[in-house]
C-alpha positions as CSV (number, residue, x, y, z in Angstrom):
1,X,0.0,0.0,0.0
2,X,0.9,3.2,-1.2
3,X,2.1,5.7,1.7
4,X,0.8,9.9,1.8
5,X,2.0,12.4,4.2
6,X,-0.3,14.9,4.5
7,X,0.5,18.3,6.4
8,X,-2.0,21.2,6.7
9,X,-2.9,23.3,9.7
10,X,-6.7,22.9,8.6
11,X,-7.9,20.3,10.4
12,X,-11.0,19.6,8.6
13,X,-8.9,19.5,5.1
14,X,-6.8,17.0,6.8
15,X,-9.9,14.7,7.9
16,X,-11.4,14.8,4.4
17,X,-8.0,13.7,2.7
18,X,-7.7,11.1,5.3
19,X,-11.1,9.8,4.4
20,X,-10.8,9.7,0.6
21,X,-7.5,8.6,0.2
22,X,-7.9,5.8,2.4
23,X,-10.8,5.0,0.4
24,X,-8.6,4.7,-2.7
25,X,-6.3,2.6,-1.4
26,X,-3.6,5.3,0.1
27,X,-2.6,4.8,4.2
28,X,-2.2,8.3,5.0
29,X,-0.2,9.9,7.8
30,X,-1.3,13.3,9.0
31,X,0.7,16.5,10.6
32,X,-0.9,19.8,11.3
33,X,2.8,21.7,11.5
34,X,5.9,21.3,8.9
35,X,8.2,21.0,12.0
36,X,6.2,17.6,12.9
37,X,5.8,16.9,9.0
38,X,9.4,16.5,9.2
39,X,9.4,14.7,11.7
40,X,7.0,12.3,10.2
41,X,8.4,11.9,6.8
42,X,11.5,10.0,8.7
43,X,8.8,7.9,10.7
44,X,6.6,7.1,8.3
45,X,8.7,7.3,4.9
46,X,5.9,8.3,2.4
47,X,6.2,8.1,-1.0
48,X,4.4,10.9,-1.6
49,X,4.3,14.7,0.3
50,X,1.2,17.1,0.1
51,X,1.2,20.0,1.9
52,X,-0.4,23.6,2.1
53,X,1.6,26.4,1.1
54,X,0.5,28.4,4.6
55,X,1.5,26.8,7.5
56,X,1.8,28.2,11.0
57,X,5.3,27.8,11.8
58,X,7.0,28.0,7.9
59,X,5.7,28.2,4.7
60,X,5.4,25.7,2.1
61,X,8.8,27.1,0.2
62,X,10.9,26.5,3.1
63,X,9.2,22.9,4.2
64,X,9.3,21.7,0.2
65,X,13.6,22.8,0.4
66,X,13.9,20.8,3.5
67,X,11.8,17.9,2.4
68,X,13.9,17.5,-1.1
69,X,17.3,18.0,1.1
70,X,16.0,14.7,3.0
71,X,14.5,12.7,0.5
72,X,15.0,14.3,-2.8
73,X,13.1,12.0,-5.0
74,X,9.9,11.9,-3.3
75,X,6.7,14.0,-5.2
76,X,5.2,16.7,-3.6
77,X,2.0,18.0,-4.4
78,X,1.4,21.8,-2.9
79,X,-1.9,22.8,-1.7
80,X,-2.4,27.1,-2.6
81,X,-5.1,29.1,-3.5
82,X,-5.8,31.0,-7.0
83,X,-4.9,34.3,-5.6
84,X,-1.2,32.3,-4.8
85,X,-0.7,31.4,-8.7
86,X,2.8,33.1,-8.6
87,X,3.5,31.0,-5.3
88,X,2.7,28.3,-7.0
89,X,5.1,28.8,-9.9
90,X,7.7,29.2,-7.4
91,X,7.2,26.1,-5.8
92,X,7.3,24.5,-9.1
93,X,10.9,26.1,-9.6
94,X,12.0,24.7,-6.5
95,X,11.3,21.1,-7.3
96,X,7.4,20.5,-6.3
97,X,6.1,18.1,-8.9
98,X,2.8,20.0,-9.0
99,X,0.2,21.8,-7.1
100,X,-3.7,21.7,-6.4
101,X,-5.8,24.8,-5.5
102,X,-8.6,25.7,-3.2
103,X,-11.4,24.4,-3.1
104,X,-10.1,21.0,-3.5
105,X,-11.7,18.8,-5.8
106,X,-11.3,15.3,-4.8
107,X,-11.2,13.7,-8.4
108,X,-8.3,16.5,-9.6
109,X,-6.8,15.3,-6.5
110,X,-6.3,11.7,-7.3
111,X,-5.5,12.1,-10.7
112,X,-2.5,14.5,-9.7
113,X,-1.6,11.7,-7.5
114,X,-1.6,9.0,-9.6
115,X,0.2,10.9,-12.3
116,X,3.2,11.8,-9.6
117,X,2.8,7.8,-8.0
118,X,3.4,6.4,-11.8
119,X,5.4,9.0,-14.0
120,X,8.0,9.4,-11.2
121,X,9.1,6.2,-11.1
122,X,12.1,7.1,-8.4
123,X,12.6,5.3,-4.7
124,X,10.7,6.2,-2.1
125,X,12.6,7.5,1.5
126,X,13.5,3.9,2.2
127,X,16.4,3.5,-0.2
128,X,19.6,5.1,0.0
129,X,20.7,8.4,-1.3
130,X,23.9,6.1,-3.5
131,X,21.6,4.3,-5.5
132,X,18.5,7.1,-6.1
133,X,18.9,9.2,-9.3
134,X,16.2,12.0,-10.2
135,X,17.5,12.3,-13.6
136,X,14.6,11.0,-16.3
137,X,15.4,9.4,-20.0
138,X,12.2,10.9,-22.1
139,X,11.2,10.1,-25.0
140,X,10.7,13.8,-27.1
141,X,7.1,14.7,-26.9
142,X,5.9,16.7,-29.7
143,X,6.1,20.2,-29.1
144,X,3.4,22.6,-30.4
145,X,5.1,26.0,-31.6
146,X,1.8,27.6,-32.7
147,X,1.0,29.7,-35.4
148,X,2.0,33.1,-34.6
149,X,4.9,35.4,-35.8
150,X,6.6,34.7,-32.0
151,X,6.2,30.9,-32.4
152,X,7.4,31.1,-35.9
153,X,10.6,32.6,-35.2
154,X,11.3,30.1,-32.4
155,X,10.4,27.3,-34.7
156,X,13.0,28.7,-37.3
157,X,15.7,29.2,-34.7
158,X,15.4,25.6,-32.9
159,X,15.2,24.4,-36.9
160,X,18.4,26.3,-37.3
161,X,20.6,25.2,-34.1
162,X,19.2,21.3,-34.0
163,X,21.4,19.9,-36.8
164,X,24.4,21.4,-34.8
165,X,26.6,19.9,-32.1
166,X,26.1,23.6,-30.6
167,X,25.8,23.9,-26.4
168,X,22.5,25.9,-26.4
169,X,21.1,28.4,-23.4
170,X,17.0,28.6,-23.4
171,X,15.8,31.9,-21.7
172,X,12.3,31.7,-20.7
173,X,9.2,32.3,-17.6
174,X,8.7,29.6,-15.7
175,X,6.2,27.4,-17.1
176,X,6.9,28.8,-20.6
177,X,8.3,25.1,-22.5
178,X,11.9,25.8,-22.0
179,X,12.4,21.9,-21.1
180,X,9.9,21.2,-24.4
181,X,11.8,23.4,-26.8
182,X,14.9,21.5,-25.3
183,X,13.2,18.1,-26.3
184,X,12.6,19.2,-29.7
185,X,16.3,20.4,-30.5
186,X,16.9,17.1,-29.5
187,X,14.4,15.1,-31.5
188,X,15.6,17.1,-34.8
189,X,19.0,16.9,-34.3
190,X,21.6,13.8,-35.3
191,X,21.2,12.7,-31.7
192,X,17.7,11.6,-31.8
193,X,18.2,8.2,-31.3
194,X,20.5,8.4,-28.3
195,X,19.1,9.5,-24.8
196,X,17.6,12.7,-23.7
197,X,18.3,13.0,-19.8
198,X,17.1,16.0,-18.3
199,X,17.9,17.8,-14.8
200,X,16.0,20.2,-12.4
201,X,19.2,22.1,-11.0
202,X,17.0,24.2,-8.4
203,X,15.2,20.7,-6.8
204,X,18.7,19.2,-6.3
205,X,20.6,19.9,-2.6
206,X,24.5,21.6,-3.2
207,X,25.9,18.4,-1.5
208,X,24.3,16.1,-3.7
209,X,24.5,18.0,-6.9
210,X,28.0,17.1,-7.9
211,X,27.3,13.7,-7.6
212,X,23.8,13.3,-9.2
213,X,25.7,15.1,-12.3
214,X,29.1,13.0,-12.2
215,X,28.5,10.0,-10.3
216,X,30.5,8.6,-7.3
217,X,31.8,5.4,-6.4
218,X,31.2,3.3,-3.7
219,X,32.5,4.8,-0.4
220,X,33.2,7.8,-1.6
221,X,31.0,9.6,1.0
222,X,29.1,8.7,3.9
223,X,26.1,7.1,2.5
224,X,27.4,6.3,-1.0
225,X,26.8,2.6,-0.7
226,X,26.9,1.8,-4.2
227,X,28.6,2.9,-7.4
228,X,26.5,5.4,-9.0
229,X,26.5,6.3,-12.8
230,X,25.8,10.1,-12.9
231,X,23.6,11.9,-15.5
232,X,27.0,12.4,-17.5
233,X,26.9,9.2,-18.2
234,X,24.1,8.6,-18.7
235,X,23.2,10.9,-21.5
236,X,26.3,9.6,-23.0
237,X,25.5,10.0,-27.2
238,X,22.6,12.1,-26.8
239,X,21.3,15.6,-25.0
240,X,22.2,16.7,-20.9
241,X,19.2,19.2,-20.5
242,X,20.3,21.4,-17.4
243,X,16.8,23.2,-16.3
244,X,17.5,26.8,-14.0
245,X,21.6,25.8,-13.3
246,X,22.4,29.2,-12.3
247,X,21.2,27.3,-9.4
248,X,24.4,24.6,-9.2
249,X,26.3,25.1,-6.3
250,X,29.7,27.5,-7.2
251,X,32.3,24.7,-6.7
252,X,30.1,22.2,-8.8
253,X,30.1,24.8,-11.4
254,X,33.9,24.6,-11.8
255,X,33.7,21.0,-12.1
256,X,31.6,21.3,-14.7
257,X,33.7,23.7,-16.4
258,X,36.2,21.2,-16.4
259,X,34.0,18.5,-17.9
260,X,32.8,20.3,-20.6
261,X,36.3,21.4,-22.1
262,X,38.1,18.3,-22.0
263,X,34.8,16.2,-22.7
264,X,36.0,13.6,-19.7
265,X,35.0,13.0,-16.3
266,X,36.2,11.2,-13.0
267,X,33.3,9.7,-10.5
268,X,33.4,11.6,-6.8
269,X,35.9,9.3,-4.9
270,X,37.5,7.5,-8.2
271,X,41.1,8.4,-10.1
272,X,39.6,7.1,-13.7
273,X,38.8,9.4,-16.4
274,X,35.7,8.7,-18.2
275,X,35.1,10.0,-21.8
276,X,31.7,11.2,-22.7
277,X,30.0,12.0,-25.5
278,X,27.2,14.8,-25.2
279,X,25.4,17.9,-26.1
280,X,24.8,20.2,-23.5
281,X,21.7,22.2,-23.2
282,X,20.8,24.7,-20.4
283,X,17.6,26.7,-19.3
284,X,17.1,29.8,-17.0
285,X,14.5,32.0,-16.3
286,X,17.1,34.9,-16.1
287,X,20.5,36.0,-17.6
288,X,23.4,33.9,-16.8
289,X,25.3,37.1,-17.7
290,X,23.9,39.3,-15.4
291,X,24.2,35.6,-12.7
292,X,27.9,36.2,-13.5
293,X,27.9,39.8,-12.8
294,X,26.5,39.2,-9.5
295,X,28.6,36.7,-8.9
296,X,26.4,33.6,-8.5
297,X,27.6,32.0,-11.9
298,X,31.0,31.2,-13.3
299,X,31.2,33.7,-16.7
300,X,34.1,31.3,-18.1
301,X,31.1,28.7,-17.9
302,X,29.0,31.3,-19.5
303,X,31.2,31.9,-22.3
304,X,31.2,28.0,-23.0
305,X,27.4,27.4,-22.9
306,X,26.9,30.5,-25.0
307,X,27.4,29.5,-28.4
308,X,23.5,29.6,-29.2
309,X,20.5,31.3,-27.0
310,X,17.2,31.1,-27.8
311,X,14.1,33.5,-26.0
312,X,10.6,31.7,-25.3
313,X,8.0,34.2,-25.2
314,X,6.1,34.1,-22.4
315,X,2.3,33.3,-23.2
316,X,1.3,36.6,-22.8
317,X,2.9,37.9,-26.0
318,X,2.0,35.2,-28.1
319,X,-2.0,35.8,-28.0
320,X,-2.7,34.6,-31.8
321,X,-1.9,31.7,-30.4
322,X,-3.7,30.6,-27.0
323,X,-6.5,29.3,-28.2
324,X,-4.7,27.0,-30.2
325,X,-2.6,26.4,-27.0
326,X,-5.7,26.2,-25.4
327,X,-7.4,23.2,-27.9
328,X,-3.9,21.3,-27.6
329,X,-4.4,20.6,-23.4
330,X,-8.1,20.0,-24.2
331,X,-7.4,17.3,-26.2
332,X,-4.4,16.0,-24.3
333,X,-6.8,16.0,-21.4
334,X,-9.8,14.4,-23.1
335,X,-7.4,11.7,-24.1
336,X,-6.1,11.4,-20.4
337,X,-9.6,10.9,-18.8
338,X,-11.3,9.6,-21.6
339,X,-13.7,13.0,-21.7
340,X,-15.1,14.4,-25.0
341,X,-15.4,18.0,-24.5
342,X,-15.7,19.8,-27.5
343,X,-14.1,23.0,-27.0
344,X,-14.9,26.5,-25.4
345,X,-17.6,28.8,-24.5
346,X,-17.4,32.6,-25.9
347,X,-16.8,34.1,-23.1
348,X,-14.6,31.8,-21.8
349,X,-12.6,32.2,-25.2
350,X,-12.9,36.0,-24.5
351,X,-11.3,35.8,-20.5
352,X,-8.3,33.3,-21.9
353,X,-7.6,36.7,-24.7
354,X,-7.5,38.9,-21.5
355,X,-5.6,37.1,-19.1
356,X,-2.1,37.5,-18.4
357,X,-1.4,33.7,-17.7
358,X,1.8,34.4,-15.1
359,X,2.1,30.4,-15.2
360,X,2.1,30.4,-18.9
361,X,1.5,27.3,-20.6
362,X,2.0,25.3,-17.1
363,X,-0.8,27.2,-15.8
364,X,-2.8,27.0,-18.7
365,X,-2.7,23.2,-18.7
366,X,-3.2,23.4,-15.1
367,X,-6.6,25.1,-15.9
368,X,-7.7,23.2,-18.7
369,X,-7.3,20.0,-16.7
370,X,-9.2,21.3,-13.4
371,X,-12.2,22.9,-16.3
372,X,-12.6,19.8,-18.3
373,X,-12.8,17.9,-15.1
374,X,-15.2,19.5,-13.5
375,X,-17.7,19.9,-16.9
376,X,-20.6,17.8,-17.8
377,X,-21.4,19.7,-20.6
378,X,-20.1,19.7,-24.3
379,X,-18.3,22.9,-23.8
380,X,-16.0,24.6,-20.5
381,X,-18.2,27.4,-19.5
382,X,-16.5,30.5,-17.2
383,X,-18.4,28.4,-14.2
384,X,-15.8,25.9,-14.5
385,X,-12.8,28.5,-14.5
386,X,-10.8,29.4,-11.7
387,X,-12.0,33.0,-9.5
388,X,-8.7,35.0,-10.7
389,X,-9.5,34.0,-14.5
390,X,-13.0,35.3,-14.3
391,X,-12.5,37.8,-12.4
392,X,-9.0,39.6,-13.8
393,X,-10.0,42.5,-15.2
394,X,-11.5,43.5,-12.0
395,X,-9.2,42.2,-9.7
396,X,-6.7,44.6,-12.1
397,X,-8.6,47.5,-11.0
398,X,-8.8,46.6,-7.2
399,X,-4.9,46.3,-7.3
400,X,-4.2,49.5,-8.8
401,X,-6.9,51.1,-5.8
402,X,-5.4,53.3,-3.0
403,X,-5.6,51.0,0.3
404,X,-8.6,51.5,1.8
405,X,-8.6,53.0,5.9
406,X,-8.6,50.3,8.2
407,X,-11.4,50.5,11.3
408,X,-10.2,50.2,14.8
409,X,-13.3,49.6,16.5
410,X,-13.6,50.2,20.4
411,X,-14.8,47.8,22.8
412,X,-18.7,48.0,23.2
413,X,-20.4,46.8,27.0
414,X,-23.2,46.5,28.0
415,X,-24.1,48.6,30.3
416,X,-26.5,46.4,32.2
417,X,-23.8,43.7,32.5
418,X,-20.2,45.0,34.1
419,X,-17.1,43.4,33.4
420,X,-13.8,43.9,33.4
421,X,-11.9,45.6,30.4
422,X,-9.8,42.6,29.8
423,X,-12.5,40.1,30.0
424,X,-14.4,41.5,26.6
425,X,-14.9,39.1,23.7
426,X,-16.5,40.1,20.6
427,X,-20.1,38.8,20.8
428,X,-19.8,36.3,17.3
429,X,-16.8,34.6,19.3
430,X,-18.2,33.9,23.0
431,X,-19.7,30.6,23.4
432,X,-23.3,30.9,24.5
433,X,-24.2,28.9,27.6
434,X,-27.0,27.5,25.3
435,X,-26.8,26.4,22.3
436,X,-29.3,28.3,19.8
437,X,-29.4,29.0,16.3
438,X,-28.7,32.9,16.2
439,X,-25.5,32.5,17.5
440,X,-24.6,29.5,15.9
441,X,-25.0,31.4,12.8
442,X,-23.2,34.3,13.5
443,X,-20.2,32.0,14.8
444,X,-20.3,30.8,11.1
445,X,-20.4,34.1,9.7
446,X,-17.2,35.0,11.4
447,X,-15.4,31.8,10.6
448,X,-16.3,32.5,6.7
449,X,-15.6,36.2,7.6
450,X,-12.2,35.3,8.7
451,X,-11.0,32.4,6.6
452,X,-11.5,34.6,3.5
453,X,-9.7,37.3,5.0
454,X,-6.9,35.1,5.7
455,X,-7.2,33.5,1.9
456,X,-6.7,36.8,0.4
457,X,-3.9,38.1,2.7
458,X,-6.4,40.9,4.3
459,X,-7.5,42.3,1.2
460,X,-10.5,44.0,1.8
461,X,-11.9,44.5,-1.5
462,X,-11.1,41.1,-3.1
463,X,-12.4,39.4,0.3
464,X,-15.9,41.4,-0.3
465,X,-15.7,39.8,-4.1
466,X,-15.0,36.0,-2.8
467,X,-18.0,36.9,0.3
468,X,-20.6,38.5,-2.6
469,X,-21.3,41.5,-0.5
470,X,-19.9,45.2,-1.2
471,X,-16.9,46.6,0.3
472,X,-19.1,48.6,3.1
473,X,-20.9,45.7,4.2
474,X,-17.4,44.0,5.1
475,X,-16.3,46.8,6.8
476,X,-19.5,47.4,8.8
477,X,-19.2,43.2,9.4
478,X,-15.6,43.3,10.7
479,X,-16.5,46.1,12.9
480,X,-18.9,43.9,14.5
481,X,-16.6,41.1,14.8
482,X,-13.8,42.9,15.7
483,X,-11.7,42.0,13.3
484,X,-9.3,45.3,12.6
């Protein structure tokens, strides 16, 4: 049986995983804090992590880093909200395999799951560090490149460099299909045949990174139990894709260096020099000159990798082309769970035009997935979109708003009932001697009050959107509650 950690301070989110998952077949361990999340992914060894990007004691960032320095080859799934769709991007960056927004859905839920239990295919916590290795062989997928003039000058670039033995750098946004422009150089070029292994620099710990790249042999380190054939190696004949590696540790960078001019290796802890045969390719979402200005990358290394760069436009700028973007997931998805939607309602055609799709074509798959999903209709209607997609253009407008005063209310007593100054409670809090259905309402009200508050990091005027009341409403509301 298939083991889930499951960490969220929300206890009722927690329950209803519990419940479902163990229903599918999962055993599932919870933990309301990442401090005793940590604590339980040595216990119980899952093999797979999800966790809400907002806990109490650290945030989802700084648990995912300390999860993948432990057990680096274990999926995590990231629980956010739609207002945290740049969060989410950075997560992705720093190695989560994907993420699930609020509310959950429990069907998305297991498919995300099953996708991360099967495609993985790495060891779970209960093997050794020596013999895991997070580097995948992938067959190239076919990569759409759209119709527009953007996608056609990309198409005639990657046309132009595949032929080459060239080392190539891919600028892009996160999410953009730096790693699927990578495959396709590959697929055209006279290495097809041979293998495409591809690494996530950023999801890698600095004291493993020199050895998931070169190997090691046995003994070499505490923990290295076992020879281990690095990803060098392994792409030997084909294509090393090196996603974000402004992010490789300095000193592995000047072992790379090294390796890359004299085209030979040694394994950490061995004396023999391994030839190797392979085209380098490297991604980052920013300049590596400007990395090397700062300091953070080598600019020798630079200099080597630089003999061709290509720019993927983020999906923004390529607009004659999302829709098409848009019919390519729908299909992919109507494949995957055997759906036949037909395609897209006007005005849901008319918000994917307006939308600034920060995730780019990650997000936009993302979205497509959740919409077909959740439609039992021929076409995705705006009902089955996510709140920041519907509601962008005035979301826009609320951002670009002055902030709003906030109230400080005074305490109110009643004057036929003394008390003590520091005994007050706000009236929607106290718990009534009696049970009745007044106040259990109003104890709802401020839960739903509050929660959405907390959802929208105290925004006032995109909490009174989410709640379907106007802005005074909320404020008259909070002063009633007491919530400044």
């Amino acid at each position: 049986m298939q083991k889930i950690l499951v960490i969220d301070d929300d206890t009722d989110i927690c329950l209803l995983l519990r419940r479902f998952l163990g229903r599918n077949g999962f055993e599932v361990a919870i933990a309301h804090t990442g401090a005793s999340g940590l604590e339980q992914l040595t216990e119980f060894k899952p093999d797979l992590v999800m966790t809400d990007f907002r806990l109490g004691d650290m945030d989802g960032g700084q648990l995912l880093v300390r999860i993948k320095e432990q057990f680096p080859h274990v999926p995590v799934i990231v629980i956010t909200g739609y207002s945290d769709i740049k969060i989410a991007v950075s997560v992705m960056k720093q190695g989560a395999f994907d993420y699930v927004t609020k509310p959950l859905f429990p069907d998305e839920i297991l498919v995300t799951i099953r996708k991360a239990l099967s495609n993985e295919a790495r060891p779970t916590g209960e093997e050794t560090v020596a013999a895991a290795t997070p580097a995948t062989r992938r067959e190239p997928e076919q990569y759409l490149f759209g119709n527009g003039p953007e996608s056609k000058y990309l198409f005639r670039q990657v046309d132009l460099v595949a032929p080459t033995n060239y080392s190539v750098i891919i600028y892009g946004e996160s999410g953009s299909g730096k790693e699927a422009v990578a495959q396709e150089i590959h697929k055209r070029s006279k290495r097809s045949s041979g293998p495409f292994v591809a690494m996530d620099c950023g999801a890698i710990s600095k004291e493993l990174a020199g050895s998931e790249l070169f190997g090691h042999e046995k003994g070499a380190f505490t923990g290295a139990l076992n020879q281990k054939i690095g990803h060098f190696e392994q792409a030997h004949g084909g294509t090393l894709f090196l996603d974000e590696v402004s992010n490789l540790p300095y000193d592995v960078q000047v072992s790379l260096l090294r390796v890359v001019q004299e085209r030979k290796l040694r394994r950490l802890g061995g004396s023999k020099e391994i030839p190797i045969d392979v085209r380098i390719i490297v991604a980052s979402n920013e300049r590596l000159i400007e990395s090397a200005r700062k300091g953070r990358f080598r600019e020798d290394l630079y200099y080597r990798f630089n003999e061709f760069s290509i720019d993927v436009p983020p999906l923004r700028e390529r607009h004659s082309d999302i829709m098409l973007f848009a019919d390519y997931f729908l299909q992919a998805t109507n494949r995957e769970l055997g759906k036949r939607v037909q395609g897209f309602a006007d005005d849901v055609i008319r918000l994917f035009m307006h939308y600034e799709w920060p995730g780019n074509l990650r997000e936009m798959r993302n979205v497509i997935k959740r919409a077909t999903l959740l439609t039992d209709g021929e076409r995705i209607e705006s009902r089955d979109l996510p709140f920041e997609i519907v509601h962008f253009n005035k979301l826009q407008s609320l951002d670009s708003q002055q902030p709003l005063p906030v109230f400080v209310p005074e305490p109110v007593i009643a004057p036929s009932v003394p008390v003590f100054p520091e005994t007050i409670v706000p009236e929607a809090t106290r718990i009534p001697e009696k049970p009745n259905l007044r106040s259990a309402a109003l104890e709802a009200e401020y839960d739903m009050i509050l929660k959405t508050l907390k959802q929208v990091n105290f925004n006032k005027s995109k909490a009174a959107i989410l709640l379907g009341i106007d802005r005074k409403t909320l404020y008259n509301k909070m002063k009633n509650y007491h919530l400044s």
